[in-house]
C-alpha positions as CSV (number, residue, x, y, z in Angstrom):
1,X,19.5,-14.2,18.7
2,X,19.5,-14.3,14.7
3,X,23.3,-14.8,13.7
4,X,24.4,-13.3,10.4
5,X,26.6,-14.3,7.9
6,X,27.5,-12.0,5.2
7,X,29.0,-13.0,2.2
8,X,30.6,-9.9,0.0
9,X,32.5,-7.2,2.0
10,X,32.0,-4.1,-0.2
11,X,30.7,-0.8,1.0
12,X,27.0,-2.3,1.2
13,X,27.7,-4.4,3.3
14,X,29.5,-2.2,5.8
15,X,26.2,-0.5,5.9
16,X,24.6,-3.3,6.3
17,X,26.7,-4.7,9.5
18,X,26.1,-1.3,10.8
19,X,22.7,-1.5,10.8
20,X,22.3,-4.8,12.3
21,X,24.0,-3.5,15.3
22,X,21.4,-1.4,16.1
23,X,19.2,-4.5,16.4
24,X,18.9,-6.1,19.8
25,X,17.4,-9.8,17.7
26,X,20.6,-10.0,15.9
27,X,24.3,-9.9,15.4
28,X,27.1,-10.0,12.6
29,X,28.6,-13.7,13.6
30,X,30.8,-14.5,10.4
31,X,31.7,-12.9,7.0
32,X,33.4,-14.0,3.9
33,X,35.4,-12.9,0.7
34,X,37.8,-13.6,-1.3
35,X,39.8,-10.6,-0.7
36,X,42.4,-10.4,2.3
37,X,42.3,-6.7,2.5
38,X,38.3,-6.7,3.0
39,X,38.7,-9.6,5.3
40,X,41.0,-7.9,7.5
41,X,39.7,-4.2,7.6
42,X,35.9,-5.9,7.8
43,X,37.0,-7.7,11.0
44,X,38.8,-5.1,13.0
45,X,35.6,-2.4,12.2
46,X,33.1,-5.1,13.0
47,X,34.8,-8.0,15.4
48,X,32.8,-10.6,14.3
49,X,33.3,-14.3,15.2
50,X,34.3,-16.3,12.1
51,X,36.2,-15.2,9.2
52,X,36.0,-16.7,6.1
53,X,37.7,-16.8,2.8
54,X,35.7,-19.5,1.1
55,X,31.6,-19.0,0.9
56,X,31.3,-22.3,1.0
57,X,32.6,-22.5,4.5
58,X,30.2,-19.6,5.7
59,X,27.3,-22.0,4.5
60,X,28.5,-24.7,6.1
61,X,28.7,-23.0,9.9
62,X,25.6,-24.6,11.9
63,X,25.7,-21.2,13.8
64,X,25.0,-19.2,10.9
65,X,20.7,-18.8,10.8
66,X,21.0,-15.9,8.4
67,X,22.8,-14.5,5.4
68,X,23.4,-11.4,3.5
69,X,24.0,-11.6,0.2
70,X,26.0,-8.3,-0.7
71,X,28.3,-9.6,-4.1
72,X,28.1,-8.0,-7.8
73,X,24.8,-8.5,-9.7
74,X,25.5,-11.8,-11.6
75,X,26.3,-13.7,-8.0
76,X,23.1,-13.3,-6.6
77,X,20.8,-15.6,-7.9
78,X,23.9,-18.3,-8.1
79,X,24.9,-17.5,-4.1
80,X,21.0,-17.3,-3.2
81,X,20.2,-21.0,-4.4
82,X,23.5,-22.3,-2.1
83,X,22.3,-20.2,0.6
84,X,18.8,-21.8,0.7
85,X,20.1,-25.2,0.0
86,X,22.0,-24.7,3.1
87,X,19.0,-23.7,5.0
88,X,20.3,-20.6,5.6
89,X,17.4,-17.9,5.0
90,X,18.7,-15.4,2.7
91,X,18.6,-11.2,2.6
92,X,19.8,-10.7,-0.9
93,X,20.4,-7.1,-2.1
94,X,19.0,-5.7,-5.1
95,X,18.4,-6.4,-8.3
96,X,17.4,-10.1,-7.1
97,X,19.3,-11.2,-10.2
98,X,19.7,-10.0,-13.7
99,X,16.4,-11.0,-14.7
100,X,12.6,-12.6,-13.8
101,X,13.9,-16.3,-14.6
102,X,16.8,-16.0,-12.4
103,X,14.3,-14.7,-9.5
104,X,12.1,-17.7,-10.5
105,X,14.5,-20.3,-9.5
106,X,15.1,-18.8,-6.6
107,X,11.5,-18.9,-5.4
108,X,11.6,-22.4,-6.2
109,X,14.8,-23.1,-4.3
110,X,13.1,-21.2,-1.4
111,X,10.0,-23.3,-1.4
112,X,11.9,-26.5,-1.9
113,X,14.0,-26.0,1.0
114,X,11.3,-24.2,2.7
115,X,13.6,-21.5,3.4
116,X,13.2,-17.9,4.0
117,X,14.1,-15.2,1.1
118,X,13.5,-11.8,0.8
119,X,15.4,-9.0,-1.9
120,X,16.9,-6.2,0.0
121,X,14.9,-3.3,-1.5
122,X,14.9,-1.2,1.3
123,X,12.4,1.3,0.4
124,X,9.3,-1.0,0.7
125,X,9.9,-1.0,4.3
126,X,10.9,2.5,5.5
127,X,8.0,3.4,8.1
128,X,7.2,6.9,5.7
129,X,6.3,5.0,2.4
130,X,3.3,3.0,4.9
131,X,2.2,6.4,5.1
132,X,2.2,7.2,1.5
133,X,0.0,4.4,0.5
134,X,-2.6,5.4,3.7
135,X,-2.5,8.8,1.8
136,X,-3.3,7.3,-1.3
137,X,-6.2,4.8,0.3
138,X,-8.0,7.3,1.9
139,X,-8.1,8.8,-1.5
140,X,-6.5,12.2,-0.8
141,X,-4.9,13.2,-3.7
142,X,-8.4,11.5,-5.5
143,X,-7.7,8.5,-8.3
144,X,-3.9,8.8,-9.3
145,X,-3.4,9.7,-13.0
146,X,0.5,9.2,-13.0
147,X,3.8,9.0,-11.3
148,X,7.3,9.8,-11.7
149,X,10.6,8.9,-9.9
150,X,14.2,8.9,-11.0
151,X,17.1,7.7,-9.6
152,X,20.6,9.3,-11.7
153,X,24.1,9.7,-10.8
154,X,27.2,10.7,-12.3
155,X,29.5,8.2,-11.0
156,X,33.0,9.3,-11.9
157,X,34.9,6.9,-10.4
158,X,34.1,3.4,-12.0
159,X,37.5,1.3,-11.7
160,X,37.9,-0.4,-15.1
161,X,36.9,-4.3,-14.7
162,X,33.9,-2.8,-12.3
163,X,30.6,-4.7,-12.5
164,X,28.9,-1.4,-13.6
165,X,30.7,-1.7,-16.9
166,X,30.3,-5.4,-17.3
167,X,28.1,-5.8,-20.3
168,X,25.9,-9.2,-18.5
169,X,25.2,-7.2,-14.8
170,X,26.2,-4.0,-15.8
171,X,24.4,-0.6,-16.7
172,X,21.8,1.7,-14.6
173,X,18.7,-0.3,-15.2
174,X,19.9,-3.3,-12.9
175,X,22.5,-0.8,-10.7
176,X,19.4,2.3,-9.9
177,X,16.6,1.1,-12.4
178,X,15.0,-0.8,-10.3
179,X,14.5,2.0,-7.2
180,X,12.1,3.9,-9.3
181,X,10.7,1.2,-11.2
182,X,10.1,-0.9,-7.3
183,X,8.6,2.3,-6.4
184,X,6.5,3.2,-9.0
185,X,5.0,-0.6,-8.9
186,X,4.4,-0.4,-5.0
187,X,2.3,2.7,-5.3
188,X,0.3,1.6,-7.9
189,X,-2.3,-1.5,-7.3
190,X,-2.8,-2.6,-11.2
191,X,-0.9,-4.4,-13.8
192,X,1.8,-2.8,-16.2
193,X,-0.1,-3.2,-19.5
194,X,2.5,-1.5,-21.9
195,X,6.3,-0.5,-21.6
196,X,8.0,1.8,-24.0
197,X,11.5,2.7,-23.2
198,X,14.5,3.5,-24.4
199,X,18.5,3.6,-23.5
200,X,22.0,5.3,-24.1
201,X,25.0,3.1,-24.4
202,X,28.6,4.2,-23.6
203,X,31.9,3.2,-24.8
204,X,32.0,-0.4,-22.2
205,X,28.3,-1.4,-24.0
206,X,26.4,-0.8,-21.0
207,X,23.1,1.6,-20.4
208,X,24.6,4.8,-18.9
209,X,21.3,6.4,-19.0
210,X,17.2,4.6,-19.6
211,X,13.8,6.2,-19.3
212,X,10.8,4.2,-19.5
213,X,7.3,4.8,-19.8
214,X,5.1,2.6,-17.9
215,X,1.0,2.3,-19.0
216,X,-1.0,0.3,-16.2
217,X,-3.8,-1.2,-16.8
218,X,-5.8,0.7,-14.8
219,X,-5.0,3.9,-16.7
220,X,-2.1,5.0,-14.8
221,X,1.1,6.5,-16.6
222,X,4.8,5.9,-14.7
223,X,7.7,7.6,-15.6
224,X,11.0,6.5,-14.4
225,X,14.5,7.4,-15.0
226,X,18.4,5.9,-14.2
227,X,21.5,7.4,-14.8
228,X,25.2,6.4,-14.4
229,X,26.5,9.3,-16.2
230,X,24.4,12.1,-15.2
231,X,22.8,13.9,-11.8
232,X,19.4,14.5,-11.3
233,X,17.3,16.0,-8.4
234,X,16.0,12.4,-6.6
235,X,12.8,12.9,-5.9
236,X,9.1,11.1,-6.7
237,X,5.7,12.9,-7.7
238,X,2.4,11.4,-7.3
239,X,-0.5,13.5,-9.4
240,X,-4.0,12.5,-8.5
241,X,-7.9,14.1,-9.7
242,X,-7.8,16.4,-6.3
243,X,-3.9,16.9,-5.7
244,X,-0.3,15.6,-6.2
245,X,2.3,14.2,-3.3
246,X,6.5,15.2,-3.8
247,X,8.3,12.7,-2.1
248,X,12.2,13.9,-1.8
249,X,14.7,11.3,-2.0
250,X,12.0,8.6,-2.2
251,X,14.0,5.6,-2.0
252,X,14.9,6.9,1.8
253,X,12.3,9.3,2.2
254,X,12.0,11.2,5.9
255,X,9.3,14.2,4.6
256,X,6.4,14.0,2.2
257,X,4.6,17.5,0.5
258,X,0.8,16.9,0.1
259,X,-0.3,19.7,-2.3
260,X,-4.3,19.3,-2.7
261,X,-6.3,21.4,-5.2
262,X,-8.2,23.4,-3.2
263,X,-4.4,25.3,-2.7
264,X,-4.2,23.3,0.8
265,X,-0.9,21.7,1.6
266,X,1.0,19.8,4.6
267,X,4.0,18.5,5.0
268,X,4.8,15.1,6.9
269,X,7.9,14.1,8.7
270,X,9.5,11.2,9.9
271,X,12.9,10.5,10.3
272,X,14.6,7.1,10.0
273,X,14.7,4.7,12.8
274,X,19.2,4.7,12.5
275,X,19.0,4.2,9.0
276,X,17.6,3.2,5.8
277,X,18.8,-0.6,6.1
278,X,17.5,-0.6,9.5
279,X,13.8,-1.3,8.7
280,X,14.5,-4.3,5.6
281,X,17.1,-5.8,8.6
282,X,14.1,-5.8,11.4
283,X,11.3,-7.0,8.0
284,X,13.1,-10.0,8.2
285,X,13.9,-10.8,12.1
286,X,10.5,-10.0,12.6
287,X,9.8,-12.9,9.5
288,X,11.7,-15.8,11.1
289,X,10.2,-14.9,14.5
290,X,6.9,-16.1,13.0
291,X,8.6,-18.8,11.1
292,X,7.9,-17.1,7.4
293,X,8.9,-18.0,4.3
294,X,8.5,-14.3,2.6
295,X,7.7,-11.0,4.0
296,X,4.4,-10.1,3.1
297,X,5.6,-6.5,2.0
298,X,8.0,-7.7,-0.6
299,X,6.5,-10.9,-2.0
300,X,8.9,-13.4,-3.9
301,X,6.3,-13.0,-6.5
302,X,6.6,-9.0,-6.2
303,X,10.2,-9.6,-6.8
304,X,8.9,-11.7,-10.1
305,X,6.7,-9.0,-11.2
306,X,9.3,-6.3,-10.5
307,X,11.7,-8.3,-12.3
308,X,9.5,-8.6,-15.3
309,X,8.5,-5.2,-15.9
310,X,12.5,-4.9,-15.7
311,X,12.8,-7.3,-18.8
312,X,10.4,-6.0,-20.5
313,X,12.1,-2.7,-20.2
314,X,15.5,-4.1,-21.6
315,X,13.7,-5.9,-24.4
316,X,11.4,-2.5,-25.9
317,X,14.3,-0.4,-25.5
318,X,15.1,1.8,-28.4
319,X,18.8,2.3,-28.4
320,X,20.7,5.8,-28.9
């Protein structure tokens, strides 16, 4: 039996605790935040064993084989490194950290301490994306030309002091940015060879809104878009020489639309097994069962490539 630690107690992480009870290989075992409130409410939904205000003292608990990392964007590299150094192997939700050298020090942290890592992107792992990519092996929709995927909200309810508005690990590129842009990447096998972008800024400083233009090397053109301060229909296209693929709500997708030229089209269906933590939660049991360091779905070098494409976004961005 795995034994989790989680340390952050926001409403990710009562997802997250959810999901890992439907696991029979592991169990929530301790938690930890600064908060009393959290603490308290955490541990009468979930009953865990240990309750911790200090992280620190999380890390130190020999029980503890796991963590889950579930604070504000500018902890998670920081939290990651102690959590390795502890020997602990780490699940660290998204974005990794705020940018690719942040994510490079963790892969060295997790090689030095030969330590399991791996960034919560749940998508990768959702039994329905696997299919996708067979779709696109077996060359149905013929060579893809380009790709599109958007993740925008209107979130009306940002507290003032919120990370979302803080101007080092705040914004929509690091909150949704990198759904569409992990997506985009996993579907296409090439390089990004050009990145033109640009942003909207609202009155805390932060991007409320980006689209970015991605050029692979291989020919292939990505769209993606993030939004704080706007809706938009979430959903990814795929356009190929012989068809196109619409994936609805792609970063938890249960149903895929295969439109071929020829004016055939089918329609796959699968629904998620509990949820869409449930897969990234068993990626990783399933990791430590045969003693890996790194999922071989979600790379720490995938994370460093994801991450760059990420910066390179931020840095070509014209501002409005």
């Amino acid at each position: 039996m795995i034994k989790w630690g989680i340390i952050g107690l926001g409403n990710i992480a009562m997802r997250f605790a959810k999901s890992l009870s439907y696991t029979k290989e592991g169990k929530l075992y301790a938690i930890a935040s600064k908060t009393k409130d959290k603490r308290d409410s955490f541990y009468e939904q979930y009953n865990c064993d240990k309750v911790y205000e200090d992280y620190y003292e999380l890390l130190n608990d020999e029980e503890i084989d796991a963590v889950y990392i579930a604070l504000p964007h500018g902890l998670h590299k920081y939290w990651s490194i102690e959590a390795l150094r502890h020997k602990k192997a780490v699940l660290c939700e998204k974005p990794v950290g705020l940018n690719a050298e942040e994510m490079k020090e963790i892969k060295k942290e997790a090689y030095l301490n030969k330590t399991f890592f791996m960034e919560a992107m749940k998508t990768r792992f959702i039994p329905l994306i696997h299919t996708i990519k067979e779709i696109l092996k077996n060359n149905e929709i013929g060579e893809i030309t380009n790709i599109e995927a958007n993740f925008c909200n209107n979130v009306t309810d940002i507290k003032q002091g919120s990370y979302l508005l803080d101007k080092k690990q705040g914004g929509a590129l690091l909150d949704v940015g990198v759904y569409p842009l992990s997506f985009v990447m996993d579907m296409i096998d090439s390089e990004v060879d050009q990145v033109k972008s640009h942003m909207e800024i609202n009155e805390a400083g932060v991007d409320s809104y980006f689209k970015a233009i991605l050029t692979f090397e291989n020919g292939v053109i990505g769209t993606i878009e993030g939004a704080i301060d706007r809706n938009k229909e979430r959903t990814a296209i795929i356009k190929g020489t012989k068809g196109c693929i619409e994936i609805p709500i792609y970063n938890r997708p249960h149903k895929v639309i295969v439109n071929l030229n020829n004016e055939e089209s089918y329609k796959i269906e699968k629904e998620l097994e509990f949820d869409d933590m449930y897969a990234e939660i068993k990626e990783v049991h399933d990791c430590l069962k045969e003693l890996k360091l790194q999922s071989e779905n979600l790379s720490l070098n995938e994370s460093i490539r994801v991450m760059n494409v990420l910066d390179e976004i931020r840095k070509t961005a014209k501002i409005n």
